[in-house]
Structure formats: structure tokens, C-alpha cells
C-alpha positions as CSV (number, residue, x, y, z in Angstrom):
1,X,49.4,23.3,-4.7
2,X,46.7,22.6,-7.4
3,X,44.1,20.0,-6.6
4,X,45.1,17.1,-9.0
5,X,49.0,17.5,-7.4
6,X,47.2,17.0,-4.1
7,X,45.5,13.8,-4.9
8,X,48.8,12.0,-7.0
9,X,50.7,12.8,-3.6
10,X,48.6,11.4,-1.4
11,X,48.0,8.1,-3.6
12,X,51.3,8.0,-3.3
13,X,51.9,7.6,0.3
14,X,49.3,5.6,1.0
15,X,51.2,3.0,-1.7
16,X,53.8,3.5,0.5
17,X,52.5,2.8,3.4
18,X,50.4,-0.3,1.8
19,X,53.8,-1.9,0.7
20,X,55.4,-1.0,3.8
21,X,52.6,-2.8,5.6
22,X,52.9,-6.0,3.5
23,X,56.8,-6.2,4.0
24,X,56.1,-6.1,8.2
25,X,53.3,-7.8,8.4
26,X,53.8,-10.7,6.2
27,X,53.8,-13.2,8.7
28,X,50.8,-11.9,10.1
29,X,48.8,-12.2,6.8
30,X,48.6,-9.0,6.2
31,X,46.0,-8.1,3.6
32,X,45.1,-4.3,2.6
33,X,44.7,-1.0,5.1
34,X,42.2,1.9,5.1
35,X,43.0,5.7,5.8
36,X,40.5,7.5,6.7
37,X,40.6,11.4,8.3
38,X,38.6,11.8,11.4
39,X,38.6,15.8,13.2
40,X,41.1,13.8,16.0
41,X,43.5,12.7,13.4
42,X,43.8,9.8,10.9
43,X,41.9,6.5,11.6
44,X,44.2,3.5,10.2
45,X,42.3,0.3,10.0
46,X,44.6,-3.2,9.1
47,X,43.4,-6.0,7.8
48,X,45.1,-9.5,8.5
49,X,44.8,-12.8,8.9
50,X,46.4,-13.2,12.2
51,X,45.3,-10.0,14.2
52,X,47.4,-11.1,17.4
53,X,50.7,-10.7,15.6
54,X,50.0,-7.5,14.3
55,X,49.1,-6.1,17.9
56,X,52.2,-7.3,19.3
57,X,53.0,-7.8,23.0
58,X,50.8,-6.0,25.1
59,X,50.2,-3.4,21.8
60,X,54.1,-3.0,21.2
61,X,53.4,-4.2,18.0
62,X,50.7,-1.6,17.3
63,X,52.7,1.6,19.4
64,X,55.7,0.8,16.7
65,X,53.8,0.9,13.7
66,X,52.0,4.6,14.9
67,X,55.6,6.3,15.3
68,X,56.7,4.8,12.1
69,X,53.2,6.1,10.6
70,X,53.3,9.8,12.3
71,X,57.7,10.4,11.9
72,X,58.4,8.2,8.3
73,X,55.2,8.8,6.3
74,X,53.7,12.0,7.9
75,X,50.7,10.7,8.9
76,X,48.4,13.0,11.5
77,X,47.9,11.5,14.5
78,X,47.2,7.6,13.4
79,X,44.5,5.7,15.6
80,X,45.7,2.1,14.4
81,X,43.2,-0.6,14.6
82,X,43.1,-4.1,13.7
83,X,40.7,-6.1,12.1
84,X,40.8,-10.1,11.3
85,X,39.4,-11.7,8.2
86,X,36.7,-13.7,7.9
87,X,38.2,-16.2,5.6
88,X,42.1,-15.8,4.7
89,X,41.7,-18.3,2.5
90,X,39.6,-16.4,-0.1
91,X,41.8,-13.2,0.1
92,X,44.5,-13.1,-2.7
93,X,47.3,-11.0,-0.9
94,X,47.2,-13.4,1.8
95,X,47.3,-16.2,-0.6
96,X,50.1,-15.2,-2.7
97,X,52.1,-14.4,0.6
98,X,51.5,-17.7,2.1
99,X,53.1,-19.3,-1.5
100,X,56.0,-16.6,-0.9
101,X,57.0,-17.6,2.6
102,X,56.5,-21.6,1.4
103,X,59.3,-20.7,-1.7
104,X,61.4,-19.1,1.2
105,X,61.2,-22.2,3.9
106,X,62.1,-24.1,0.5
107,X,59.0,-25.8,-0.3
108,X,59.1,-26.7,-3.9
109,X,56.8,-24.5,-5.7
110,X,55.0,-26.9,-7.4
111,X,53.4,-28.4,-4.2
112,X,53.0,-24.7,-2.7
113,X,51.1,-23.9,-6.0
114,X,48.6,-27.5,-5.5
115,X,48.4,-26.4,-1.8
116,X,47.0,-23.5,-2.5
117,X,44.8,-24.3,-4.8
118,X,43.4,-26.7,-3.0
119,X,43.0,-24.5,0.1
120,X,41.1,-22.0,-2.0
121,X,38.9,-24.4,-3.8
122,X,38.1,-25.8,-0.1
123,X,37.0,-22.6,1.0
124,X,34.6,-22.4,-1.7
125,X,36.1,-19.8,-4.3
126,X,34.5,-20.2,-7.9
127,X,37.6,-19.7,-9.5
128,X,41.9,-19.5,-8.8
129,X,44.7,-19.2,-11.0
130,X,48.1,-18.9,-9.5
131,X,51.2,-18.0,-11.9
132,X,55.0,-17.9,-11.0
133,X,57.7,-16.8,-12.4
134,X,61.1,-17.0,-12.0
135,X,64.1,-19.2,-12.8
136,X,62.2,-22.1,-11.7
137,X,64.4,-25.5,-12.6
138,X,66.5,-24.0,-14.8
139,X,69.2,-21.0,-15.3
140,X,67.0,-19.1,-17.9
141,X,63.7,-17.3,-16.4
142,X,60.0,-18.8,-17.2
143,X,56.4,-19.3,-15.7
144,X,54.3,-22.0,-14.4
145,X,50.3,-21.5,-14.5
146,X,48.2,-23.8,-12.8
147,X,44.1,-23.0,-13.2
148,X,41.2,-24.6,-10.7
149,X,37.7,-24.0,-11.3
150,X,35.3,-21.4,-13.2
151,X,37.5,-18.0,-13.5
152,X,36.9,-16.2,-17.1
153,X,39.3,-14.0,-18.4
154,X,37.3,-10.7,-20.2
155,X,34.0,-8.8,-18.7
156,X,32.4,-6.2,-16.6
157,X,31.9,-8.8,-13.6
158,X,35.5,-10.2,-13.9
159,X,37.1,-6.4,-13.3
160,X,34.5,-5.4,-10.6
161,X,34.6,-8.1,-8.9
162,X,37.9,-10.4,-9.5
163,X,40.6,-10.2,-6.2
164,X,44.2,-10.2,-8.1
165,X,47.5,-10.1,-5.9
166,X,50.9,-9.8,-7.2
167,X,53.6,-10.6,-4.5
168,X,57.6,-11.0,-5.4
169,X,60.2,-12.6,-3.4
170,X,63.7,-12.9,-3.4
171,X,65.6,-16.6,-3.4
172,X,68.6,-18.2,-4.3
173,X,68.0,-18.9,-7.6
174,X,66.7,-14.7,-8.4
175,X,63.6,-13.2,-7.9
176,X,60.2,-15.0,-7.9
177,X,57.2,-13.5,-8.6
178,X,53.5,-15.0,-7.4
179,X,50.7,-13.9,-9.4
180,X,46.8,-15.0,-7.7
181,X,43.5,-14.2,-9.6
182,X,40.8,-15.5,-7.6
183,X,37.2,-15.5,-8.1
184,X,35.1,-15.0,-4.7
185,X,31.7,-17.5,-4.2
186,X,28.1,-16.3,-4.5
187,X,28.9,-14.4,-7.8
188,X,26.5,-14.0,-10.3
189,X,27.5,-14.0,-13.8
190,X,25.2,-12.2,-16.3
191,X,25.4,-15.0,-19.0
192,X,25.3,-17.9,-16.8
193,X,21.8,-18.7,-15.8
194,X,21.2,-19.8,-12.3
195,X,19.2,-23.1,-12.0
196,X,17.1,-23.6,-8.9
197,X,16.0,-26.8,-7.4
198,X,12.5,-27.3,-8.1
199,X,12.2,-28.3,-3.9
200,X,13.3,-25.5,-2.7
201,X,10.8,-23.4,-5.3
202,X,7.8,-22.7,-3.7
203,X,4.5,-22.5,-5.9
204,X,2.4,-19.5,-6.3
205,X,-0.6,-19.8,-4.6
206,X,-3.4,-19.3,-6.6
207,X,-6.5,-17.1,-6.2
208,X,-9.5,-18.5,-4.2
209,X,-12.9,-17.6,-6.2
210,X,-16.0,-18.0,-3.6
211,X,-18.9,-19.7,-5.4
212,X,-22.1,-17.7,-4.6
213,X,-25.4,-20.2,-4.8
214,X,-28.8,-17.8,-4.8
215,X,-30.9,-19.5,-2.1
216,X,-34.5,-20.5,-3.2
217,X,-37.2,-17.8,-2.6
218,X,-39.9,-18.9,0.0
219,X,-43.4,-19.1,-1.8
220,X,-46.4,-16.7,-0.4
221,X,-49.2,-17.7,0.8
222,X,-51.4,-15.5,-1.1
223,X,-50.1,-17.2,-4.4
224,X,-52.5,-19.1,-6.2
225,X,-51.9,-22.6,-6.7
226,X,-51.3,-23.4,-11.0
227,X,-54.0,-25.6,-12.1
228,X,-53.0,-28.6,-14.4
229,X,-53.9,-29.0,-17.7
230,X,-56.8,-30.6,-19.0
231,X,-56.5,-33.8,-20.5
232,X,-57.6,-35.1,-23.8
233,X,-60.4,-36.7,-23.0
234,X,-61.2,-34.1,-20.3
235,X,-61.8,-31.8,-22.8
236,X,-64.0,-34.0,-25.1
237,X,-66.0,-35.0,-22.2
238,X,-66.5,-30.8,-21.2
239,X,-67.4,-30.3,-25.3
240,X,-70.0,-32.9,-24.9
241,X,-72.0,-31.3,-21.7
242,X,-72.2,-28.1,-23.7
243,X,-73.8,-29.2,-26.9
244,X,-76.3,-30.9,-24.4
């Protein structure tokens, strides 16, 4: 099998597997999964919001999922572990699920939409837009946008480091589709300058110069002492012996 057949293949399963993943684990916030081959087999590590449900009963859960993995997707001996997230409410996939389920309890999806956002925002993300789509009030299909905070649309930083999440979900009225672009905190944009607070900027300290003071020499005793000088009238009194 050439090389490049090799690598479309197994990008291929593991989409598989990722969407197979979201459709079981949806209640327990299921988020994104990691394959990684180990000399024992293949190390499968889940990510969700709610790691108890994924486990299961005593691990039923969790023995499940490893015969689907090994018989339906040919994976090599999965070691399945789970991991929880540290905050749910700044991961997109779990974000757009949660609006899902909300649509499927019959939430309106205005308020899920607001709720959202507002969990989000709370949580301290720079940025959220949330789109759906769908035939939303009336028979003909259309799409609902609804924007909170600082999210640009066009730059390097925006595709590193933007999370984007498309989940679909089927209702009533047809098929809905939940769209979330969210912008994680402590980014730094490259055109937006960061102020600091002037208290918490602590001044250079500046370089101490030591002042050197040359001590007075102690006199000699040998020296001779100066002698003053003569006076005017002194002198005219000296000129005056001499011409005597």
C-alpha cells in the first residue's frame, strides 16, 4: 500500500471513531479523543466533561466501548482512558452539544443560544459566536447568529488558535445545525497592545555609584613651616636699616 494511501485510511477511521464517540457520549460531554500506538497496543484517551458517565457502572461503560473499538473499527488492542476537562464551558464541542440536547428537550433556541453565551462569557472566553440553522419559526430554512465579546473574523492567531464546533441535530421541524466559534482567554493578539497597570509595574532599580572622598594627607614633621609675607611697611622699615 503506498505511504499517502496509508495516512488517508487511517484519518479516516479515526473520523469514524471521533463521530462515533460524539454520538455515545453526548450526554457525557464528550469533547475530542487521542490515538496514540504504544508496543502493547493502542492507547485511547477521551476527553469529557462528565468522566463518570463515560466509565460506566463499575467500567461497563469503558469494557463496551473497547470491543466496539477492537471488532467495529479494527483498532489493536485499545487501553481506553478517560480524562475530565478543566472547564467544559470553554470547549466548543461541549458547547454546541449542550445547545443540541436543549433544542431536543424543546427549549426554544433562542434562550439556549443567550444561555450559552452567557455561560461562556462567565467562564471568561474573549470571544463566542453561536449560529443555527434550520427551519427555525417558519417552514422555509434560515439562520440565527448571535455574537458576545472580542472574536475577529481573519488572521494567523484566529486559525491557530480559534476552537470551532459544528454539531447537527435532528427535530420535528428538520434538521438543525449548531455552529460555535469561541475564542479561549489569555490570548494575545499581535495588533492589540497589552496595557499594564502602572501598580503592578515594578521600577528598574537603578545603579548605585559609591562616591570616593581622598582623605587628607597627614603633614611631616620634618616639613618646614611657610613663612608669611612681609608687610608693606615691614619692608620699608628693613630698606631703612640697610642704607644705615
Amino acid at each position: 500500500m503506498p505511504i499517502q494511501n496509508y495516512f488517508v485510511k487511517e484519518n479516516a477511521r479515526r473520523a469514524e471513531i471521533d463521530e462515533f464517540l460524539s454520538q455515545e457520549l453526548k450526554r457525557a460531554g464528550y469533547s475530542r479523543v487521542e490515538m496514540n500506538k504504544t508496543p502493547l497496543g493502542t492507547r485511547v484517551v477521551i476527553y469529557a466533561a462528565k468522566p463518570g458517565l463515560v466509565i460506566g457502572r463499575r467500567g461497563q461503560s469503558i469494557r463496551d466501548l473497547t470491543k466496539v473499538l477492537e471488532d467495529r473499527f479494527t483498532v489493536e488492542n485499545p487501553q481506553i482512558s478517560v480524562a475530565a476537562l478543566e472547564s467544559p464551558e470553554l470547549d466548543a464541542k461541549v458547547v454546541a452539544s449542550q445547545i443540541a440536547m436543549a433544542l431536543q428537550r424543546g427549549i426554544h433556541f433562542r434562550r439556549a443560544a443567550y444561555w450559552a453565551l452567557q455561560r461562556t462569557t462567565e467562564a471568561g472566553a474573549l470571544g463566542v459566536e453561536i449560529v443555527i440553522r434550520g427551519k427555525l419559526t417558519t417552514d422555509r430554512a434560515r439562520y440565527e447568529k448571535y455574537r458576545s465579546g472580542y472574536l475577529p473574523a481573519v488572521g494567523e492567531t484566529i486559525g491557530r488558535l480559534l476552537r470551532t464546533a459544528v454539531v447537527d441535530t435532528q427535530l420535528k421541524q428538520g434538521l438543525f445545525g449548531i455552529n460555535v466559534k469561541l475564542m479561549p482567554p489569555n490570548v494575545v493578539f499581535p495588533h492589540k497592545p497589552v496595557v499594564k497597570d502602572v501598580a503592578s509595574v515594578q521600577p528598574t532599580p537603578k545603579p548605585k555609584v559609591e562616591e570616593t572622598v581622598a582623605e587628607p594627607q597627614e603633614e611631616s614633621e620634618s616639613a618646614p613651616e611657610p613663612t608669611p609675607a612681609p608687610v608693606e611697611g615691614e619692608v620699608a622699615e628693613v630698606a631703612n636699616t640697610e642704607k644705615a
